[in-house]
C-alpha angles and dihedrals in degrees: 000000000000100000096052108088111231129172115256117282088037139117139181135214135178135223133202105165130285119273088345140039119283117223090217112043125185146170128229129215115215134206100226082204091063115017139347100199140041094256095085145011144020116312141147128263126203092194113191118209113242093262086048089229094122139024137200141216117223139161113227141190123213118220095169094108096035090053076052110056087027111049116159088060086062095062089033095255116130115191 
């Protein structure tokens, strides 16, 4: 995203659902310095609502990666 002014050390995706349109899209704004991508990790969100009249600034922390590594967390089970 070329167009879109970050600090330097930032990037920015978009995300639009997984095999089929989301109806609340949103882009996330990454830390370089920290992650690149929404599996782990603190960033930022920019969530639209599903008419795209309003939009909403959260933090957000990525557990992709820890459900993964760590699954039995995941289903409650810790052995």
């Amino acid at each position: 995203m070329s167009d879109l002014p970050l600090p330097h050390g930032f990037v920015a995706s978009g995300y639009g659902g997984k095999g089929s349109a989301s109806s609340t899209p949103w882009i996330g704004v990454f830390g370089k310095a920290i992650n690149t991508q929404a599996q782990e990790g603190l960033y930022l969100a920019y969530i639209f609502d599903a008419t795209l009249a309003s939009v909403t600034l959260t933090l957000q922390q990525g557990v992709t990666k820890l459900s993964d590594e760590y699954p039995n967390w995941a289903t409650g089970s810790r052995n």
